[in-house]
C-alpha positions in Angstrom: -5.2 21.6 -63.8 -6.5 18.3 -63.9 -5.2 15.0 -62.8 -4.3 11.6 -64.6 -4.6 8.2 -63.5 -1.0 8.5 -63.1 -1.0 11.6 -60.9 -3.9 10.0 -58.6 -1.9 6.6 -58.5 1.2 8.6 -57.0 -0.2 10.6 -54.9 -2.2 7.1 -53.5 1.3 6.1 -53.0 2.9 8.9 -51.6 -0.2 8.8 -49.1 0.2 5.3 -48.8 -3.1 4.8 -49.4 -4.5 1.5 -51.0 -6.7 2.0 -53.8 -8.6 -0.2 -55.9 -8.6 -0.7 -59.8 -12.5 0.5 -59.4 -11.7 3.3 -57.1 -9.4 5.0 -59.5 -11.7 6.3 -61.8 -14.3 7.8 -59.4 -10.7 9.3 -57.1 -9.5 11.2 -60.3 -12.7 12.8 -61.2 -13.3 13.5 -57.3 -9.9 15.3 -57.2 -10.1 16.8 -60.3 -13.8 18.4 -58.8 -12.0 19.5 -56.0 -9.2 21.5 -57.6 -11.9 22.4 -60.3 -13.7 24.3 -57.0 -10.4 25.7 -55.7 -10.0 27.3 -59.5 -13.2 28.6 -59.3 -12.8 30.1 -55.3 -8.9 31.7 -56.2 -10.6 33.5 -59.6 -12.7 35.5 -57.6 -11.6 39.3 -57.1 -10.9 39.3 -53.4 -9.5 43.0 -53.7 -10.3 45.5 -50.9 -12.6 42.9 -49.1 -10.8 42.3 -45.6 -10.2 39.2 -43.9 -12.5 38.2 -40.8 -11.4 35.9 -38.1 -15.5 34.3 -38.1 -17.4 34.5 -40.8 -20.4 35.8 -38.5 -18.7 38.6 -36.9 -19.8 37.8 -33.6 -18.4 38.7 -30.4 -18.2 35.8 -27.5 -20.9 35.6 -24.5 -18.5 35.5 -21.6 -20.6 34.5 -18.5 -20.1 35.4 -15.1 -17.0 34.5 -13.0 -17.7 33.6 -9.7 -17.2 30.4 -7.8 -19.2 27.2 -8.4 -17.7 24.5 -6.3 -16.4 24.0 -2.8 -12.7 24.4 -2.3 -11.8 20.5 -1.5 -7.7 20.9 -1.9 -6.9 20.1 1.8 -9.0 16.8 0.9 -7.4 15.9 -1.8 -3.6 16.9 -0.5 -4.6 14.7 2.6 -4.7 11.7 0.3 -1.6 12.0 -1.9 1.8 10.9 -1.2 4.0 13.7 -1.4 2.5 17.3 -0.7 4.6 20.5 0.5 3.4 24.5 0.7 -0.1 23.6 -0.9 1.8 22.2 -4.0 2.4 18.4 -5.0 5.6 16.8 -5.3 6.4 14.2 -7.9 9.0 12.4 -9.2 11.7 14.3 -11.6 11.3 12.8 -14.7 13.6 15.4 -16.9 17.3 15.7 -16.2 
């Protein structure tokens, strides 16, 4: 499928996207390279070839868990305005 200068101009307007006389020309064949590529990925036999979540296959490093700063929340509740049972309080904002 390949675009017109008509088809670029309304989907410029649909995007509301300003575009040049001069731009026109080099947009449409842009596009048109674009969906050109997509033709060429969706012809490709894709049959029994399963779907990966990462295209390495990797697994994720998880690093150690274990504590890496002081425990400062007495310091920090001493300080705010409103604090009950180790929790904040602050004003309702939903009804």
């Amino acid at each position: 499928m390949a675009l017109e200068r008509c088809d670029v101009e309304k989907i410029a307007h649909l995007a509301r996207i300003g575009l040049n006389e001069a731009d026109i020309p080099s947009t449409t064949a842009t596009l048109n390279n674009i969906l050109g590529l997509i033709d060429q990925m969706q012809a490709v036999d894709t049959r029994g070839i399963e779907p990966l979540a990462h295209p390495l296959e990797t697994s994720q490093r998880l690093r150690a868990d274990h504590v890496s700063e002081v425990n400062c929340r007495e310091a920090y509740q001493a300080i705010a305005p409103a604090v009950e049972n180790g929790l904040y309080l602050v004003p309702q904002v939903i009804e």
